[in-house]
N, C-alpha and C positions, 0 to 999 in steps of 0.2 A: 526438583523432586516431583515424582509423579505418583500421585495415589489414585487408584481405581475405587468405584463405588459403582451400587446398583444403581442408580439413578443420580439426574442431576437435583440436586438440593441447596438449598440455603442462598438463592441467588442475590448475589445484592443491587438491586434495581439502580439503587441511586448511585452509584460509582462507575456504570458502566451501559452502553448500548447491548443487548440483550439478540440476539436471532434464534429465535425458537425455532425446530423443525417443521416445514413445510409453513412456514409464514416467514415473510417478504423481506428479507435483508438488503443494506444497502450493495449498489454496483459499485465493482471497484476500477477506478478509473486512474489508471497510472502513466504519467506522462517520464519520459525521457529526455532530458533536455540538460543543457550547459549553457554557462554566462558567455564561454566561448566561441557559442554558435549563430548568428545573426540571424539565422531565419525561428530561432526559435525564441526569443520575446514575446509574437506574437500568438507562441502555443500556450507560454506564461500567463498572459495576458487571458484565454480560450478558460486553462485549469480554473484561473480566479475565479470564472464565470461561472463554472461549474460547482466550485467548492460550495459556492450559495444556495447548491441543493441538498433537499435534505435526503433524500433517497441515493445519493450518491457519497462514495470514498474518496476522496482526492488525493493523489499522494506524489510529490512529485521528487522525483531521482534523477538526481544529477550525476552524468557519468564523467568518467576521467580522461576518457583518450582525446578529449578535445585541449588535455593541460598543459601541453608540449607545443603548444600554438600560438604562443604570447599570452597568456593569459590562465592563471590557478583558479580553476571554478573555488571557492572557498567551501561550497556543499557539494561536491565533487568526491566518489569513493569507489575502489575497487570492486565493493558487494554492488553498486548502482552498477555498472556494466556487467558482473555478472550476471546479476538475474537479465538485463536485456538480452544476454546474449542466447541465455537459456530461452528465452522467449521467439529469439530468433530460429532456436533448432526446432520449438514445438510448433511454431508456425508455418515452417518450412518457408523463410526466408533466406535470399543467399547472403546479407550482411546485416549490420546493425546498420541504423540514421538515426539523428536527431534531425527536428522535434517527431518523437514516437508517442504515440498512446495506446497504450492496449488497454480492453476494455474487459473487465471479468477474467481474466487469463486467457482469452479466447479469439479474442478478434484486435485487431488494430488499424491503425487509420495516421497518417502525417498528424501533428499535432497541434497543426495551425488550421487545417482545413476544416472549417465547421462541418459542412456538408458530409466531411466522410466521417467523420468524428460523432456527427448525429445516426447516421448508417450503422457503426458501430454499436448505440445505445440502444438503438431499434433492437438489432439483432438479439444484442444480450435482455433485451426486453424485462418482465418484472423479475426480477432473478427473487429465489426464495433457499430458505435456507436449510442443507441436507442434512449439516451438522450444529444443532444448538452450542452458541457459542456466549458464555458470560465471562468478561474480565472488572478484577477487583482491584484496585490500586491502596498499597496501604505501607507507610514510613519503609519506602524502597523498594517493595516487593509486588510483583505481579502475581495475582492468582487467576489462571484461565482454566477456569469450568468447560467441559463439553459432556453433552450428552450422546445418549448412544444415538446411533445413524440408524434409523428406519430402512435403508437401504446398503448394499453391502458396499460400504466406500473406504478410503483410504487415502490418507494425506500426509502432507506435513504440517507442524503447527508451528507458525511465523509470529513472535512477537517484534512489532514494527514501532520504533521511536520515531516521531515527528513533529515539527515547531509549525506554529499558524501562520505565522510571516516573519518575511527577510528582504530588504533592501538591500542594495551594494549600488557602491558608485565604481564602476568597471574603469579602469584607467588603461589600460593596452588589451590588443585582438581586434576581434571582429567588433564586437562592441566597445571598443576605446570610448569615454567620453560620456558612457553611456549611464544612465541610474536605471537600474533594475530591479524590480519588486515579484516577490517573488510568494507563493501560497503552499502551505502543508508539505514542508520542506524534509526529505524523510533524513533522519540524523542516524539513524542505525536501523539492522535488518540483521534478527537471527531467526536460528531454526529451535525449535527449544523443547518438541518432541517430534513423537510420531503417533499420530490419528488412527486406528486399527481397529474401529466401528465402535469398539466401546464408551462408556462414560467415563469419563476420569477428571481430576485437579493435578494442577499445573503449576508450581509454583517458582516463581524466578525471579532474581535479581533484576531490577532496570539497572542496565550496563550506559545509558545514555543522559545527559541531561536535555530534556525536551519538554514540549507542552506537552503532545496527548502521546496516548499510543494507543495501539489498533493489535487486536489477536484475529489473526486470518489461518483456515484449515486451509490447504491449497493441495488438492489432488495432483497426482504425476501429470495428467495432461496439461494440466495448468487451470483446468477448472475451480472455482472459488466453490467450498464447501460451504463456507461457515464466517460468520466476519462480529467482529465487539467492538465498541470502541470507549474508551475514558478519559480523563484529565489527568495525565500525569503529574500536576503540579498542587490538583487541589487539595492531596491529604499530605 
């Protein structure tokens, strides 16, 4: 359900990470990666390192076309390869890999390689935020606030389910043998409007059972508007 308003109002501070326009939102740092993929543990391994920033998004997608390989990523889903793939056409990449990191919608890097993965963050530098963006968690329900855009933009509004951590003890594939740990595990990804410079409430089912979740504006190029983030589980 989408209600429009003059302005954004009644924010509720304490349920949710807040990005007001034109001040400093967290970068969204989205890795690609499979339990079925050997070189990428150590991208695994990179996200943890990161998720311990607070200026940054951590979110990691697990795709599926590695599942026909010996091995069912168990966080493995068809929305995680789509969006890479879409990422692929906006980057002008001629296929998808794992371990991927794209960094703000806009740039990417191998997911293991610190060096280019720091390259990346350089680039996306202090990102701030075009579209003020507040999510409210309450007995089921999502409400995402945005206010109007200062600038004439437009997007999608993604509400993303995500768990803090997961282990697996991998018993066949690439990683046979292997125990895997794994950080901000994305459990689902919908689209739940559309952004059209104005202010409006957002309100919507969580379809997922997860720890937190995150409300991201995400423009056609893949530029990150606007980003919130909450605890799914605390009310």
């Amino acid at each position: 359900m989408i209600k429009t308003c003059a302005v954004l109002a009644s924010i509720c501070l304490g349920l949710g990470i807040v990005s007001a326009a034109g001040g400093e939102r967290p970068t969204v740092v989205e890795l690609f990666t499979s339990e079925g993929c050997s070189s990428c543990p150590p991208a695994d391994a990179l996200l943890t390192e990161l998720a311990g920033r607070p200026d940054l998004l951590a979110l990691s997608f697990h795709v599926d076309y590695w599942d026909r390989l010996g091995w069912k990523d168990p966080f493995s889903s068809p929305a995680a390869t789509e969006r890479q793939q879409r990422y692929a056409e906006l980057l002008s990449l001629a296929t998808v890999y794992t371990p991927q990191m794209v960094v703000d919608g806009k740039w990417q890097a191998v997911g293991s390689d610190y060096a280019e993965v720091q390259r990346a963050l350089d680039a996306a530098g202090h990102t701030v935020a075009q579209v003020p963006v507040a999510l409210a968690i309450d007995r089921g329900l999502a409400q995402i606030k945005l206010g109007a855009a200062g600038d004439p933009v437009s997007g999608a509004v993604l509400l993303i389910g995500f768990d803090r951590r997961h282990v697996s003890a991998v018993q066949r594939g690439e990683n046979g043998g292997r125990t895997l740990a794994h950080v901000d595990v994305v459990r689902g990804i919908e689209q739940v409007a559309q952004f059209r410079g104005q202010a409006s409430v957002i309100e919507v089912p969580i379809r997922w059972s997860c720890d937190r979740l995150a409300a991201i504006v995400q423009a056609p190029d893949g530029a990150i508007l606007g980003v919130a983030i909450g605890d799914a589980k605390s009310l």
